[in-house]
C-alpha positions in Angstrom: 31.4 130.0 -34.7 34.7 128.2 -34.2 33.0 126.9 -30.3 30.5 125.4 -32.7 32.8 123.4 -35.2 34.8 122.2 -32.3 31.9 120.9 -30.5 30.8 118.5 -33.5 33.6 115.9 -32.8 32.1 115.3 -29.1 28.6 115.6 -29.8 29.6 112.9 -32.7 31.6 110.6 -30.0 28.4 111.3 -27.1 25.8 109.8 -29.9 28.5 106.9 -30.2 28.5 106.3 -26.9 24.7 106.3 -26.0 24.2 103.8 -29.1 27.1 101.4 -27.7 25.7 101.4 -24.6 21.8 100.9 -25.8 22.8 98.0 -27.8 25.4 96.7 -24.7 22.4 97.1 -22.2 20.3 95.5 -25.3 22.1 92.6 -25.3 22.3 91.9 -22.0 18.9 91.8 -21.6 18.7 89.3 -24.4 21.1 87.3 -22.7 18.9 87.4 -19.3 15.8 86.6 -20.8 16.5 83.5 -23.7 19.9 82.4 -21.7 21.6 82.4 -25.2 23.6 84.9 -27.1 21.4 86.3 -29.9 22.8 85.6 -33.5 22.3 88.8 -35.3 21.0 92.0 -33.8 17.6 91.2 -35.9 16.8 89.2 -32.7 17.2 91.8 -30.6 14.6 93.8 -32.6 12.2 90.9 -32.9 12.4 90.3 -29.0 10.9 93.9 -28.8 14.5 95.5 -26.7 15.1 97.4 -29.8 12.6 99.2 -32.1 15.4 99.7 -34.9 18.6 97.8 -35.3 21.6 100.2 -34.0 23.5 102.2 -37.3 26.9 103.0 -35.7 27.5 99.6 -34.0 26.0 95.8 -34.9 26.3 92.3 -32.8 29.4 90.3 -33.8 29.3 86.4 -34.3 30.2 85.8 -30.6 27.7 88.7 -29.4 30.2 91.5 -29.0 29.4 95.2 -29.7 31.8 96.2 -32.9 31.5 99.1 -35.1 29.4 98.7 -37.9 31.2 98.8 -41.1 31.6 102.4 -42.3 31.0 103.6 -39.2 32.7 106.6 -37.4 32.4 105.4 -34.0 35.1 103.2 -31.9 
């Protein structure tokens, strides 16, 4: 039981991590295929390279990955 509870932390930090880097990989796309930063991460959902906006992380003003407000992740 006590393998189990310590195994929640990274299991919390791996689903951190794959959303990070499917919103990163997201956005670079984006960038490749309108040569512009998108302005929210709406566009990213609208241009069909995501099917839900991301819940851990969202798209900052200048296009940077940042945690999304009351998020866990880093």
């Amino acid at each position: 039981m006590e393998d189990g509870v310590a195994a929640v932390p990274v299991a919390n930090q791996t689903v951190c991590d794959i959303e990070r880097t499917t919103l990163a990989t997201a956005l670079d796309a984006y960038v490749a295929i309108t040569g512009s930063a998108p302005t929210s991460e709406a566009d990213l959902v609208t241009e069909g390279l995501l099917r839900t906006e991301v819940q851990s992380y969202d798209v900052d003003a200048t296009g940077a990955v940042v945690p999304a407000p009351g998020s866990t992740c880093t």
